[in-house]
C-alpha positions in Angstrom: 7.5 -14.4 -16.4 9.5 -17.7 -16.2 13.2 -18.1 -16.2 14.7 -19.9 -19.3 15.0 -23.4 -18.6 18.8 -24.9 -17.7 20.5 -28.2 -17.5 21.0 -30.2 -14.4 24.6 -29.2 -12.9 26.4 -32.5 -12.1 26.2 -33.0 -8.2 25.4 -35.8 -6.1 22.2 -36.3 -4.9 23.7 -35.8 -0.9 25.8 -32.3 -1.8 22.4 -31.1 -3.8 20.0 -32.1 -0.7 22.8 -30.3 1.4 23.2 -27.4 -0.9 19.6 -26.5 -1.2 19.0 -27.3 2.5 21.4 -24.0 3.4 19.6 -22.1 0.9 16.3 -22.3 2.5 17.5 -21.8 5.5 19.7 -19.2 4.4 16.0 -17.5 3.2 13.6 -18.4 6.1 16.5 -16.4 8.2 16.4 -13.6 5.7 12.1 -13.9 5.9 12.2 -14.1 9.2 14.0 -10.4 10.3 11.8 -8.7 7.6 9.4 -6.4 9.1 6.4 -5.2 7.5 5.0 -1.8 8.1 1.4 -1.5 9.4 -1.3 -0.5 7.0 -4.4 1.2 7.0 -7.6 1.5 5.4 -11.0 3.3 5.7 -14.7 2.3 4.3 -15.8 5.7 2.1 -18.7 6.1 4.0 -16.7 4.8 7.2 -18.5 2.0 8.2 -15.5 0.1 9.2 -11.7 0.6 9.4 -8.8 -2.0 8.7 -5.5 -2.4 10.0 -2.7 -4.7 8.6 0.1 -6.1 10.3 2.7 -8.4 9.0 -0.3 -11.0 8.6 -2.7 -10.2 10.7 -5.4 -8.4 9.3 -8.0 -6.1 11.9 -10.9 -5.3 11.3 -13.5 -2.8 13.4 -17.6 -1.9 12.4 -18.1 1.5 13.5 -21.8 1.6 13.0 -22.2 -2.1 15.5 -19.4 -0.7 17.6 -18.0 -4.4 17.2 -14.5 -5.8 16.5 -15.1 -7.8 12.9 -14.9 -11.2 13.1 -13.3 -12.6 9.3 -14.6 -15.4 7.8 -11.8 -17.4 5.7 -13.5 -21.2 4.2 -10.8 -21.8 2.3 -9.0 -22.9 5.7 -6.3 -21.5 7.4 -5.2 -18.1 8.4 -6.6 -15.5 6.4 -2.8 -14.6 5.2 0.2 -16.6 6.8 2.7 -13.8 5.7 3.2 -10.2 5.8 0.6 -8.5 4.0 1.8 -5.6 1.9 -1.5 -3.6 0.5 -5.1 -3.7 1.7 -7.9 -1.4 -0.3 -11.1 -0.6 -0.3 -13.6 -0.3 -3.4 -14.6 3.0 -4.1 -18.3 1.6 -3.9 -17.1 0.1 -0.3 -18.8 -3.2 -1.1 -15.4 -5.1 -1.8 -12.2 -4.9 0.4 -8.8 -6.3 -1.4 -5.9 -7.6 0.9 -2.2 -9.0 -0.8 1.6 -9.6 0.3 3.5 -11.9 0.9 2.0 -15.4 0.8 0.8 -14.4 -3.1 -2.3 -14.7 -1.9 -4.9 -11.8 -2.9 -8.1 -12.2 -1.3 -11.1 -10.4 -1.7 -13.8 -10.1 0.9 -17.2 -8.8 1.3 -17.7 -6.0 3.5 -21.0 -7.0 4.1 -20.4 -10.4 5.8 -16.7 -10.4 5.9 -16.7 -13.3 4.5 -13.2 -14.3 1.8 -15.4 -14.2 -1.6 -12.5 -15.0 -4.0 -8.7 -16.0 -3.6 -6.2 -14.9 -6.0 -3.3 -17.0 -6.9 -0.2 -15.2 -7.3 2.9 -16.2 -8.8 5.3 -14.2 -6.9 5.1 -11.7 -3.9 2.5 -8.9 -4.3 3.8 -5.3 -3.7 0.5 -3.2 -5.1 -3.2 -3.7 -6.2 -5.9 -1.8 -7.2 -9.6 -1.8 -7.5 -11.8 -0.2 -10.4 -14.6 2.0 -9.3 -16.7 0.0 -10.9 -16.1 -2.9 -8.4 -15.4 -5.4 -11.7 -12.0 -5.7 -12.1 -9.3 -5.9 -9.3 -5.7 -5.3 -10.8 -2.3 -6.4 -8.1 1.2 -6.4 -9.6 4.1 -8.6 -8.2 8.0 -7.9 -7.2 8.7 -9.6 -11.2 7.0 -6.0 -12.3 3.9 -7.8 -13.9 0.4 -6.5 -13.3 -2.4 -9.2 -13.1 -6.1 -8.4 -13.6 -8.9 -10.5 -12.0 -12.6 -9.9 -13.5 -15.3 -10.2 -10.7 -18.5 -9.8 -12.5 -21.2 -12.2 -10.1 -18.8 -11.9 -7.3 -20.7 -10.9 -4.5 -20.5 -13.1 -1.6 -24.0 -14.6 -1.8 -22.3 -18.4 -3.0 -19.6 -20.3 -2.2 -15.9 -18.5 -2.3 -14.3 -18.4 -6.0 -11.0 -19.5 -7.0 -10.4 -16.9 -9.7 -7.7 -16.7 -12.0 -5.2 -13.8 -12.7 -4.6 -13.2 -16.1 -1.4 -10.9 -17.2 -2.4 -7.4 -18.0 1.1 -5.5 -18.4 4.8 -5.4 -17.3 7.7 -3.1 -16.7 10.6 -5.1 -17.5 11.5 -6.9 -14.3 11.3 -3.5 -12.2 9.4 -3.8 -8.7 6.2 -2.2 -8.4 5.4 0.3 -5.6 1.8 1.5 -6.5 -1.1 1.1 -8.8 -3.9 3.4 -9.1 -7.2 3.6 -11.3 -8.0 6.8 -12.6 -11.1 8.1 -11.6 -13.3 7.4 -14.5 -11.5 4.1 -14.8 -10.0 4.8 -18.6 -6.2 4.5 -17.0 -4.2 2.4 -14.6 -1.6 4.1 -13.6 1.6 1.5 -12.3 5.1 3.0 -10.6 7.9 1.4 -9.9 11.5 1.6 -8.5 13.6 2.7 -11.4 11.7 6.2 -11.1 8.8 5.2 -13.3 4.7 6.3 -13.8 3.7 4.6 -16.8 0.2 5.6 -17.7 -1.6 2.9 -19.6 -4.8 2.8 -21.2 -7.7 0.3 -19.5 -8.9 -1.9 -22.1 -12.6 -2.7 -22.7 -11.4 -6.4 -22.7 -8.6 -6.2 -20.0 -8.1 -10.7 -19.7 -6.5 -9.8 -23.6 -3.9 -7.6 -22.5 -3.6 -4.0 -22.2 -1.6 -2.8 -25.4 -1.8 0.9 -25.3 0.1 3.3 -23.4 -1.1 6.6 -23.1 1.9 8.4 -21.5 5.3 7.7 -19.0 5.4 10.4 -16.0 9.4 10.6 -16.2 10.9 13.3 -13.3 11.4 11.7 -10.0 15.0 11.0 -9.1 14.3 8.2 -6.7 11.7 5.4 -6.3 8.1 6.2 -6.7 6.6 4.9 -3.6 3.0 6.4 -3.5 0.5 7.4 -6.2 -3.1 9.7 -5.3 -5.5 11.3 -7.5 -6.8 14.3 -6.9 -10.5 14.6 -7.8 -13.4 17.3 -7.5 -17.2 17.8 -8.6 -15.5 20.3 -11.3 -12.3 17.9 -12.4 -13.8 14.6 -12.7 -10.7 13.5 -14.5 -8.6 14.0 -11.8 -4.8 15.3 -11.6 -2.2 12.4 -10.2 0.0 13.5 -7.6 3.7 11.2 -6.7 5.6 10.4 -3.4 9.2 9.2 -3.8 12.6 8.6 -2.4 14.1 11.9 -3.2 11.8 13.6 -1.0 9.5 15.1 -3.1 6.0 15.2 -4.4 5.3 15.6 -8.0 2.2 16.6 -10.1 1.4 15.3 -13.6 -1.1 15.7 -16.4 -1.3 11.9 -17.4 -2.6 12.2 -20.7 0.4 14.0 -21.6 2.5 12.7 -19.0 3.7 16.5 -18.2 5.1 17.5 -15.0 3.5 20.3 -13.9 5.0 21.0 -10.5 6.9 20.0 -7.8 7.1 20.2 -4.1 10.3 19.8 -2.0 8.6 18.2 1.4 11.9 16.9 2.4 13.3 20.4 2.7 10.2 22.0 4.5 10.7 18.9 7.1 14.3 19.9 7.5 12.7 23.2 7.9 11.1 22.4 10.7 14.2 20.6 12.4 13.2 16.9 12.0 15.7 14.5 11.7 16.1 14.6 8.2 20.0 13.7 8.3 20.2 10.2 7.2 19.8 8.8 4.1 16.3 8.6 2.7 14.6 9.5 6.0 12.7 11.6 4.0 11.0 9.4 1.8 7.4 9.8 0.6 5.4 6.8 2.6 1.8 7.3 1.7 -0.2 9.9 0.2 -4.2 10.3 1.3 -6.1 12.5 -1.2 -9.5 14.1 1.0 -12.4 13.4 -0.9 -13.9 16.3 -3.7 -11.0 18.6 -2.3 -8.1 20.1 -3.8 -6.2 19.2 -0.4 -4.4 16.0 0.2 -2.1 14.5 3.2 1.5 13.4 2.9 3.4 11.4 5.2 6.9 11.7 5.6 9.4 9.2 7.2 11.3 11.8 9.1 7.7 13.6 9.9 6.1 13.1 13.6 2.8 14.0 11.8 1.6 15.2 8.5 2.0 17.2 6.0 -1.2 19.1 4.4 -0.6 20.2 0.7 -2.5 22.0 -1.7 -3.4 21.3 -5.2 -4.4 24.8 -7.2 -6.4 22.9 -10.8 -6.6 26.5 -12.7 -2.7 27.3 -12.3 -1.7 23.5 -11.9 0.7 24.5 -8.8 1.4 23.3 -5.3 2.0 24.4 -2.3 2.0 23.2 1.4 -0.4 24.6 3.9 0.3 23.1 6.9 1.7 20.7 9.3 -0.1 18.9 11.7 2.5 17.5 14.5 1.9 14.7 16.7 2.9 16.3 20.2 4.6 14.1 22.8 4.5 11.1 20.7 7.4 9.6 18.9 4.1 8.7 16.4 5.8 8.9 12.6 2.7 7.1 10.4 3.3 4.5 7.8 -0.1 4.9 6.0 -2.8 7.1 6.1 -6.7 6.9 5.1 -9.9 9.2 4.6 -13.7 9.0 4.1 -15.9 10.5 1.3 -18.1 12.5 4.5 -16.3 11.1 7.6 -13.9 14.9 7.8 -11.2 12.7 9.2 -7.9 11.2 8.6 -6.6 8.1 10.0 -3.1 6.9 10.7 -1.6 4.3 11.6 2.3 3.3 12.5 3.8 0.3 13.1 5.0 -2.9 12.3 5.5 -6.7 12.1 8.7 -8.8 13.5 10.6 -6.4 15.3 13.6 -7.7 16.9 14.1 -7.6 20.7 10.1 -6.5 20.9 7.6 -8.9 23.0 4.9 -7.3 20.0 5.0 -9.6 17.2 2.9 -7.4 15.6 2.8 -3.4 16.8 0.6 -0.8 15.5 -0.8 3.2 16.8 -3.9 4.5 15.2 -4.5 8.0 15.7 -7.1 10.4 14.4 -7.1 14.0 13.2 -10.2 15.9 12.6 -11.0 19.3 10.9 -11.0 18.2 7.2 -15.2 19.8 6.5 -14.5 21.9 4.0 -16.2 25.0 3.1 -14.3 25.6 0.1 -12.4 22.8 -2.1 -9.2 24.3 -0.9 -9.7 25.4 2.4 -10.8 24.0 5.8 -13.4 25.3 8.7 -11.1 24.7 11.0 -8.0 24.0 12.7 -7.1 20.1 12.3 -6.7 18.6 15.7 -5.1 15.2 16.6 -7.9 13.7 18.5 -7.3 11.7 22.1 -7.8 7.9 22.4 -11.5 8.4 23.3 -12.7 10.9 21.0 -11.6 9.1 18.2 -14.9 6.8 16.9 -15.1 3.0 18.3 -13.2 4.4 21.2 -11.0 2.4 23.5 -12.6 -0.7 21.9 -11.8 0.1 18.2 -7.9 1.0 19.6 -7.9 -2.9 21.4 -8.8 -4.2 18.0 -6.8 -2.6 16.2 -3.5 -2.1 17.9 -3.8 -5.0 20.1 -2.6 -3.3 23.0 -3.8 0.3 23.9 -0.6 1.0 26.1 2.5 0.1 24.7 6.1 1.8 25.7 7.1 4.9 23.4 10.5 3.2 23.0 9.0 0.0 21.1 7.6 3.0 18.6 10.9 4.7 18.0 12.3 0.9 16.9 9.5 0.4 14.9 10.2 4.1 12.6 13.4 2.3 12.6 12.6 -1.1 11.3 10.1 0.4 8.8 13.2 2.4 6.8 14.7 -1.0 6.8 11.1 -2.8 5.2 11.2 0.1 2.9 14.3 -0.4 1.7 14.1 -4.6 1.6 10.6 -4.1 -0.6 12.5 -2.3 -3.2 16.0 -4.4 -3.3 15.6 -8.1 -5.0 17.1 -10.3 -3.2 20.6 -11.1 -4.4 22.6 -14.8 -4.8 25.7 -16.1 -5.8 25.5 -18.2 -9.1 25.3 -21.5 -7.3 22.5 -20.6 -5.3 20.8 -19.2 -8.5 21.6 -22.5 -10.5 19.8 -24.8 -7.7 17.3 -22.4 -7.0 16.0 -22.5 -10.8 16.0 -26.5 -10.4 13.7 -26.5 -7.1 11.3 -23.7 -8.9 7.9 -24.4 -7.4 5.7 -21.5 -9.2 2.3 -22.3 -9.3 1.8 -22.6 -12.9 -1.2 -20.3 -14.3 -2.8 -22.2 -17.3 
């Protein structure tokens, strides 16, 4: 999506060198204060587990009780800027990793080797990966989602440079989250005008995807987190929403029906969280549990998580429980679950803090409890586990975190700094007309041909 092309304003060559000195600066100072929050992600039959931060990407083998060593040959740093969305294929063969350099590699989770880069033209803010393992979709800050086919991709030759090919838009609106369906016939894109656009897969996505099956229209706020809730008697899945008002929302997609909402920002003023500033209680991350009804929801005001409850036969939700993180000012920025595993992992975090000798901070922690014996029901009481019950132990938490003692004070900074990332993913950066006029004359966009 290319600007329209301009005229050469009449300056002298010194003032224009000058003029678009200041503005790169003006940027690398604005780049360099912007935090990242940490990510995490979990192999379905959790073999390994991966931790973002800013752009250093973590990675632990659970079975080798081994930190994972990555293998990049395309030279370099794996990223060398913040890295906004990491994924695993639901087949756990492929692992997906984007942000900020407009870089989206793909690795196998086999060798750990980078199998394919990705060229992006602008920053990624969301990808997504088919159950089928073929097609990886990752949508950019312009609101353009790109699809990559990776039939014969599987890490046994040299890496591929594949290409991106445009597969939808949504008008110049940032996207926060992409999801497949789970039988692969939708990809479902939000964005931060309060969007769900439900569009139909094509059979040949590199021409385009042309047919929209529905728009999920009801949140009053930015849609920051999409999950689909799937069980052995609802293969189709129902999609659930996070957002910036504070709620969570359920929708039939082929209709694009609301069927229900639930108010999680008032339950977590309920429980006397600090839910008095503005957008404290956004939505971060949703974490559906595998063939369950139940799914986690973390909250930006919420020293924990919130468990809620999805009923399929009256279409309703309801919350079942919170799990608090005692004596830790612990708030998670992502959250991730196994198909057997009956745990969920969180991590908080994040990347540049000011004033902070951690370039890059992260927590993991672990609660257990989520065997069910029903599809809407647990065994048992979840329980945060300690350091060295969680799996990989002490060694997992020094790859992963970097540190496995770090001050509770650095923590409370970082739920501070990742309202502020929040908030800088969804804004476009603004400039006065001059800046915009040289800007479009110093365009460097890889051109995709």
């Amino acid at each position: 999506m290319e600007d329209p092309p301009i005229e050469e304003c009449e300056h002298d060559d010194v003032n224009k060198t000058e003029q678009d000195t200041q503005i790169e600066e003006s940027e690398q100072n604005h780049r360099d204060v912007e935090v990242a929050p940490a990510l995490i992600a979990v192999h379905p039959t959790q073999n390994s587990v991966a931790v973002s931060v800013g752009s250093d990407l973590r990675v632990f083998n659970l079975p080798e009780d081994c930190a994972v060593t990555l293998v990049d040959e395309s030279g370099g740093a794996s990223h060398n800027d913040s890295i906004r969305t990491i994924k695993y294929g639901a087949n756990g063969k492929l692992f997906v990793s984007a942000g900020d350099d407009k870089l989206v590699k793909v690795w196998s989770t086999e060798s750990w080797r980078c199998i394919s880069t990705v060229y992006s033209e602008k920053r990624v803010s969301a990808l997504a990966v088919r159950n089928d393992g073929l097609h990886v979709c990752f949508a950019d800050k312009f609101g353009v989602v790109w699809v990559v086919d990776l039939p014969g991709v599987d890490g046994s030759e040299a890496p591929l440079n594949k290409k991106a090919v445009p597969l939808l838009g949504h008008y110049c609106s940032i996207i926060t989250s992409l999801e497949f369906s789970p039988d692969g016939r939708f990809i479902v894109s939000a964005d931060r005008d309060f969007k769900i656009r439900v569009t139909v897969f094509p059979k040949k996505p590199l021409d385009g995807a042309h047919e929209i099956q529905s728009f999920c229209l009801g949140h009053k706020e930015f849609v920051s987190c999409l999950a689909f809730i799937c069980t052995p008697d609802y293969l189709q899945g129902i999609l659930v929403s996070g957002s910036g008002d504070s709620t969570v929302h359920m929708w039939d997609v082929i209709s694009g029906s609301l069927l229900d909402t639930c108010e999680v920002g008032a339950k977590a003023e309920q429980l006397k969280f600090d839910a008095s500033e503005a957008n404290c209680s956004t939505v971060t991350d949703i974490c559906t549990i595998p063939d369950c009804t139940l799914f986690a929801v973390a909250i930006q005001s919420l020293p924990g998580i919130m468990l809620l409850s999805c009923n399929l036969p009256s279409r309703t939700l309801s919350v079942v429980k919170v799990v608090s993180i005692v004596g830790e000012n612990f708030i998670p920025t992502s959250l991730g679950s196994t198909i057997s595993g009956g745990l969920l992992w969180m991590v908080t975090g994040a990347s540049k803090l000011s004033g902070s000798d951690h370039s890059s901070l992260s927590r993991v922690k672990v609660i257990s409890g989520f065997r069910k014996s029903s599809p809407d029901s647990l065994e048992q009481e979840p329980v945060v586990l300690g350091d060295c019950e969680i799996p990989g132990g002490a060694k997992l938490l020094e790859k992963l975190q970097g540190s496995i003692s770090i001050d509770e004070k650095v923590f409370l900074a970082a739920a501070e700094a990742v309202k502020t990332a929040m908030c800088n993913l969804l804004i476009k950066k603004q400039y006065s007309v001059e800046k915009r006029e040289c800007r479009k004359r110093t365009r460097n966009d890889k051109k995709m041909k």
